[in-house]
N, C-alpha and C positions, 0 to 999 in steps of 0.2 A: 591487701589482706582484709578479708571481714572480720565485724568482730566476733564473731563465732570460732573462728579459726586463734582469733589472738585470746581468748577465753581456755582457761587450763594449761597454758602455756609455760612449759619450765621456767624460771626465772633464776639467773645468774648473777653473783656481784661482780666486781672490776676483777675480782680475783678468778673469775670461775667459779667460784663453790654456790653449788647449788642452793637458793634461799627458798623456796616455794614454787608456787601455780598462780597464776591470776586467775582471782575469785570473781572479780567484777570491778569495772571499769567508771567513772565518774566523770559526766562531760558537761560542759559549759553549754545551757538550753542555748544562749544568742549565738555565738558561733560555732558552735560545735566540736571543738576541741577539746582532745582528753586532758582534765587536769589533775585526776589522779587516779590510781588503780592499787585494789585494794590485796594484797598476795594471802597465800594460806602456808602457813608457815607447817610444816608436816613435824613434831613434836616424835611421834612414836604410834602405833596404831590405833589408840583410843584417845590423844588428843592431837588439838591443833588449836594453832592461836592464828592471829589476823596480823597485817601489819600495812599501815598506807604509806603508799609511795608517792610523790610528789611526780606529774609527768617528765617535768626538769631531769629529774633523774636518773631517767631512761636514755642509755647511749644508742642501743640499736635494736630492732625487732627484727624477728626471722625463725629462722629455727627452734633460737631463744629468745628472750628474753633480756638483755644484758643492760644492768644497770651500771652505772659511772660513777659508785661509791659501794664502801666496803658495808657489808652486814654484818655484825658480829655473831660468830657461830653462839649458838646455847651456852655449851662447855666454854669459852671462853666469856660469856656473861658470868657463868656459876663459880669459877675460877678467881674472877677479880671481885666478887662480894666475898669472897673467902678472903680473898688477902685484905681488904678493906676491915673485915670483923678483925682480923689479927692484929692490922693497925691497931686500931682503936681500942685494942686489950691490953696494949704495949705500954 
């Protein structure tokens, strides 16, 4: 695969659930190995945040993308500060 082809590349967690596109790729100048890549996390149509991924992290490339740990959806980020404030008003 070039990296052109792996650039925009759906990205997957362990689950399946779609987490982004790789934005751009981080390699090691002495031997060339990727050691991280960096996804775009798709927000809603007028934002988007970043997220780096460690190349460890990556199970397989191909069609997708498919990383070997889970990302937590948005809604379930937004979900657990909610219950965390309810905590701490308890």
């Amino acid at each position: 695969m070039k990296i052109r082809e792996f650039l925009g590349s759906t990205v997957l967690d362990k689950n399946a659930y779609e987490v982004g596109k790789v934005d751009d790729i981080d390699f090691n100048p002495d031997d060339g190995k990727i050691e991280k890549i960096t996804l775009t996390l798709q927000k809603n149509i007028f934002s988007k945040d970043e997220l780096e991924i460690d190349f460890d992290d990556v199970a397989t490339i191909g069609a997708y993308v498919i990383l070997n740990k889970e990302i937590p959806k948005e809604e379930d980020k937004v979900e657990a500060t909610i219950e965390i404030e309810e905590d701490e008003e308890e």
